[in-house]
TORFI-96036 format. One line per 3 residues: number of its first residue (from 1); for each residue y, x negated, z negated of C-alpha. Coordinates in steps of 0.001 Angstrom, whole numbers. Layout:
<balums>
NUM = Y,X,Z; ...
</balums>
This chain:
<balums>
1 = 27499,8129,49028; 27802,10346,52165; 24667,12148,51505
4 = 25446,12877,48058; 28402,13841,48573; 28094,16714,51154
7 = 26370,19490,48928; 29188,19465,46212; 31843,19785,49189
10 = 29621,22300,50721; 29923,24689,47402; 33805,25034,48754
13 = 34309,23623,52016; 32445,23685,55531; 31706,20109,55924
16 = 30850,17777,58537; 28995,14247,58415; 30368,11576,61067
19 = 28147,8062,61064; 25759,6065,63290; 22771,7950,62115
22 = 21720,10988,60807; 25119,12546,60787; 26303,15849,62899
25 = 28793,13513,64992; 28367,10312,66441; 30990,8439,65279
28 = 30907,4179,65243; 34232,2647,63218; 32962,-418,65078
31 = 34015,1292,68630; 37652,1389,70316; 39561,4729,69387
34 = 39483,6081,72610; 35362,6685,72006; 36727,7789,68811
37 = 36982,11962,68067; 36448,14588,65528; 36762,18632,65346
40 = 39856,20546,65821; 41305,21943,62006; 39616,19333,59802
43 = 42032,19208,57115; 40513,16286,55166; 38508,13055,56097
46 = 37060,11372,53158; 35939,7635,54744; 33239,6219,52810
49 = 31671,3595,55224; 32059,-109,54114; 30503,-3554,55208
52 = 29669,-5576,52403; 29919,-8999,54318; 28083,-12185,53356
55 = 29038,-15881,53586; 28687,-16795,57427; 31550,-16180,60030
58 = 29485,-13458,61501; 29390,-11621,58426; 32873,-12347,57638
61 = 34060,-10854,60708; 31858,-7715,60631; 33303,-6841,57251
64 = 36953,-7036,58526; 35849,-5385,61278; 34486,-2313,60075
67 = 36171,-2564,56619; 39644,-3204,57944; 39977,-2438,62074
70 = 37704,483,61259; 40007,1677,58755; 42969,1955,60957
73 = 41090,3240,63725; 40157,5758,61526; 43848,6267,60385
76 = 44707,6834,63848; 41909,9507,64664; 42778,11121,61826
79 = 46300,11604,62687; 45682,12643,66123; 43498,15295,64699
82 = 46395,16667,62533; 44329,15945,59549; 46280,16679,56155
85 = 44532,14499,53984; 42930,11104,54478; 40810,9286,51334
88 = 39807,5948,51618; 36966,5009,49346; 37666,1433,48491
91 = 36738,-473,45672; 37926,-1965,42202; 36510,-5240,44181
94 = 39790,-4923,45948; 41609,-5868,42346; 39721,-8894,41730
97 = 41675,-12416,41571; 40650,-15187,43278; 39066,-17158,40558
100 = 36979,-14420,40047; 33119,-15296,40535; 33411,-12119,42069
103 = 36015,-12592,44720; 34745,-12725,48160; 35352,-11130,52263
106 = 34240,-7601,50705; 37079,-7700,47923; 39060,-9396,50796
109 = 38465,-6855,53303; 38509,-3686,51358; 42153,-4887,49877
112 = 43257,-5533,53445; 41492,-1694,54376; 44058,-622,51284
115 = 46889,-2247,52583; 46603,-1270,56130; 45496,2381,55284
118 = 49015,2788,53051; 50746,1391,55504; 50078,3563,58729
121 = 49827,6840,56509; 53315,5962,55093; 54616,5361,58975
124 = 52481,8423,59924; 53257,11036,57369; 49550,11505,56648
127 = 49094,12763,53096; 46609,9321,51358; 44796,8745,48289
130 = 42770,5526,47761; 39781,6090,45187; 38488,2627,43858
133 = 34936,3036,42325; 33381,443,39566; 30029,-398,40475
136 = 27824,2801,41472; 24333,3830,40989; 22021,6588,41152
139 = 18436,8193,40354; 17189,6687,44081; 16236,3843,45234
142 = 18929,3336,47998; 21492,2115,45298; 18911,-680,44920
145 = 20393,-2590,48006; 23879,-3142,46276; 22869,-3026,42366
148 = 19934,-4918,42526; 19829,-6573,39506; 20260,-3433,37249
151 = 17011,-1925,39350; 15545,-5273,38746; 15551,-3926,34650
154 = 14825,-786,35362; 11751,-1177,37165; 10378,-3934,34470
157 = 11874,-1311,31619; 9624,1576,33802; 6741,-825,33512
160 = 7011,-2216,29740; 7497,-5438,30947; 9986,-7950,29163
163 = 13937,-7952,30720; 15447,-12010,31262; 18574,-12277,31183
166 = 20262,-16012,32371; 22871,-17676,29652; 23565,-16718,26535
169 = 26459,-14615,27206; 25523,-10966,27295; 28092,-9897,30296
172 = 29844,-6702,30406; 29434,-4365,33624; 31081,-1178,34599
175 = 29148,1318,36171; 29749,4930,37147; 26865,7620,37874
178 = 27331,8884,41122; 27149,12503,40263; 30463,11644,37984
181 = 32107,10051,41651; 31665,13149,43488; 32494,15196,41567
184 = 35675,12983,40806; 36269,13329,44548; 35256,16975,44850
187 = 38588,17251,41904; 40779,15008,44343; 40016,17037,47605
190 = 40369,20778,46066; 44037,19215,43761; 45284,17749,47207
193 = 45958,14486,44725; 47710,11782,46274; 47699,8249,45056
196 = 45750,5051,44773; 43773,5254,41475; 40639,3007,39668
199 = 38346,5234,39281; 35832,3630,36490; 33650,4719,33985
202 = 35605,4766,29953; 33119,2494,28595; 31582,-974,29522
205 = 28723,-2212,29401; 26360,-5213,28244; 23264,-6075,30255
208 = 21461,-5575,27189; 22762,-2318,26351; 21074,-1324,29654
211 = 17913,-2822,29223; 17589,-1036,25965; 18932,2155,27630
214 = 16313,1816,29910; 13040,1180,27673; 14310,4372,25758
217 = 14162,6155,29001; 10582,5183,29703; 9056,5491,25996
220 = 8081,1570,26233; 7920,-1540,24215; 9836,-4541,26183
223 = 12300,-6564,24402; 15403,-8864,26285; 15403,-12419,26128
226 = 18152,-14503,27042; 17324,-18065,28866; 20344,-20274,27363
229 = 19302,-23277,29573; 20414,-21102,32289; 23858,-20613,33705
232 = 25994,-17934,31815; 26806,-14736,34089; 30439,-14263,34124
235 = 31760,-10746,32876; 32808,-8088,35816; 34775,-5290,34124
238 = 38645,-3682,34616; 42218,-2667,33146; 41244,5,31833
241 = 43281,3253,33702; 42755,6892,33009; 45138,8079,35113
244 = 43171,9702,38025; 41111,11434,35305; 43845,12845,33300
247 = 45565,14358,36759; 42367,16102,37614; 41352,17491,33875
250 = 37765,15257,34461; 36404,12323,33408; 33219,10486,34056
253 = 30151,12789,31888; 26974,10377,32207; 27089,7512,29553
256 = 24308,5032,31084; 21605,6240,28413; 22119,9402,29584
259 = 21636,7600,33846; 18644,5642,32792; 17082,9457,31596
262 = 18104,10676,35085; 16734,7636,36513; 13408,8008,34699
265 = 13116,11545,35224; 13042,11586,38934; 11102,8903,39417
268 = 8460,10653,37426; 9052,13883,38492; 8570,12186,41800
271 = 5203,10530,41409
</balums>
């Protein structure tokens, strides 16, 4: 998200990458805060690192860890810094219940990197606004490693080949483009918005509507078959909230036939 997120801040803002690699600061969340610094007269930190966990202890405690500890660490720096404006990118996973098939240490510890982000920026008077993103992808491979499932289509869609799907149910998915979430975020830094807002595409979803979406993209032939001796995937969608959008006069612009085309035309325009 970092990446493609610094040239639309750049076409207003000087701005600076912090991360492990690749970055113009060294900066580890993992690390204690005194190893922790950033530049004099940043006015806004937008923190969009996250550990998405797994099921062992290990993975459990990395994701609070960076998720949570890193969080307020971050908080900290930030205030120290005299920074005006902190924005957490979290997650709608923070919303989900826990009889959701969904619910796990990532929902668990991006909730807790909520809760203890409002509460030392209400203690600290330091200006916060808490962006929770759907699920995100893009027109490059790296979204792969967290969506891999809908590039699992897409590549059979790219290649004409038949699209399974398990269970009869056809399950609804939100998804948002991620040249709609920056420049969602672009709107929230420049308005100075405040807040903790879902930040989700208008429309759901079927996993069929995408597999269609996606053989249109390509020009080819597959069809999608559901295996009913299969278990049924379960539904992942939202409460459907506007609210961020109407406060910044934007709303998300790229349906997903209109992302599979984008999706399609760079990986041809890359071959």
């Amino acid at each position: 998200m970092g990446r493609a997120l610094k040239p639309v801040l750049s076409e207003f803002s000087e701005v600076i990458t912090a991360g492990r690699k690749d970055c113009d600061i060294n900066f580890d969340l993992t690390d204690t805060v005194d190893k922790m610094s950033i530049p004099a007269d940043v006015d806004t930190i937008i923190h969009t690192a996250a550990h998405f966990g797994g099921k062992s202890v290990s993975d459990m405690l990395d994701a609070e860890l960076v998720n949570v500890v890193g969080t307020l660490n971050l908080c900290q720096v930030a205030k120290e810094a005299t920074v005006k404006h902190f924005i957490l990118i979290s997650s709608m996973s923070a919303c989900v219940k826990e009889d959701s098939a969904y619910y796990g240490i990532y929902a668990i510890s991006k909730r807790h990197s909520e809760e203890v982000a409002k509460f030392y920026c209400s203690t600290h008077s330091l200006s916060l606004t808490v962006l929770r993103p759907s699920q995100i992808y893009g027109n490059d491979e790296r979204f792969n490693l967290h969506q891999p499932f809908i590039y699992s289509m897409i590549d059979k869609a790219q290649k004409g080949e038949d699209i399974t799907i398990y269970g009869s149910h056809d399950a609804l998915r939100n998804y948002i483009h991620i040249d709609d979430l920056t420049a969602i975020i672009s709107n929230v830094v420049r308005k100075k918005l405040e807040g903790v807002y879902s930040c989700t595409h208008t429309e759901n979803v079927t996993y069929s509507q995408i597999a269609e979406a996606a053989f249109h993209a390509f020009n080819t032939k597959g069809s999608v078959h559901f295996l009913k001796d299969k278990p049924a995937i379960p539904d992942n969608i939202f409460e459907k909230d506007d609210s961020l959008y109407e406060k910044i006069g934007f709303y998300p612009q790229v349906s997903i036939e209109e992302g599979m085309q984008r999706i399609a035309h760079y990986r041809k325009s890359s071959l």
